[in-house]
C-alpha positions in Angstrom: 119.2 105.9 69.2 119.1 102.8 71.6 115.6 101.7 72.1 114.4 98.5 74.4 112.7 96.1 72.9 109.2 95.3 73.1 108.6 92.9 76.0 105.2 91.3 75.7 102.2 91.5 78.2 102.2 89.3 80.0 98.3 90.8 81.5 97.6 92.3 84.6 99.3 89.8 87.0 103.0 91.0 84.9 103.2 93.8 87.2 102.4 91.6 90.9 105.3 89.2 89.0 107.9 92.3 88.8 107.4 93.1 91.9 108.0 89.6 93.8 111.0 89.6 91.2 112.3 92.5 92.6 111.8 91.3 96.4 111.5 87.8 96.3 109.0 85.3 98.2 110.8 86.5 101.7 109.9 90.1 101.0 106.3 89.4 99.4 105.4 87.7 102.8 106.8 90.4 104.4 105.0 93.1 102.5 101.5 91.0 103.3 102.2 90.8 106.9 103.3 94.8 107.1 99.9 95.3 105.5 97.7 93.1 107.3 99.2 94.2 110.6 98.0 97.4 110.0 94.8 97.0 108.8 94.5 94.5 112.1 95.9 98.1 114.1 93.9 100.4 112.2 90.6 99.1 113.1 91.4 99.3 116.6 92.9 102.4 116.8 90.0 103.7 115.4 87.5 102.7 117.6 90.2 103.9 120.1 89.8 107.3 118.9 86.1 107.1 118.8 86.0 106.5 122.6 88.5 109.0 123.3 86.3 111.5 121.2 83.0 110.4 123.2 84.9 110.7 126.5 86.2 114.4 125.7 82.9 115.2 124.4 81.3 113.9 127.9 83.5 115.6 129.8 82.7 118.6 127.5 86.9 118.8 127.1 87.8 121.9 124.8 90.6 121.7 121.7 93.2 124.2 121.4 
């Protein structure tokens, strides 16, 4: 039977390395802006909702 050999550990940074190996330096910035964007977005669509929420409950506005 074929088996792979052992690669060694390289510790907990071996998977971060695979990964920029798989997308390269272009992709890894990419990734980090995609997720920075949207936790910059998320925060304000929160509070967005929590307004909306406030304003229906004000105007006493009924779900279906």
């Amino acid at each position: 039977m074929l088996t792979r050999p052992e690669i060694p550990s390289n510790g907990p940074l071996n998977g971060w390395v695979r990964l920029l190996g798989l997308v390269g330096v272009p992709g890894a910035i990419s990734i980090y802006l995609v997720w920075w964007l949207t936790q910059w977005l998320g925060l304000r669509i929160d509070r967005i909702i929590q307004l909306l929420e406030q304003i229906a409950r004000e105007l006493k506005v009924t779900g279906l």
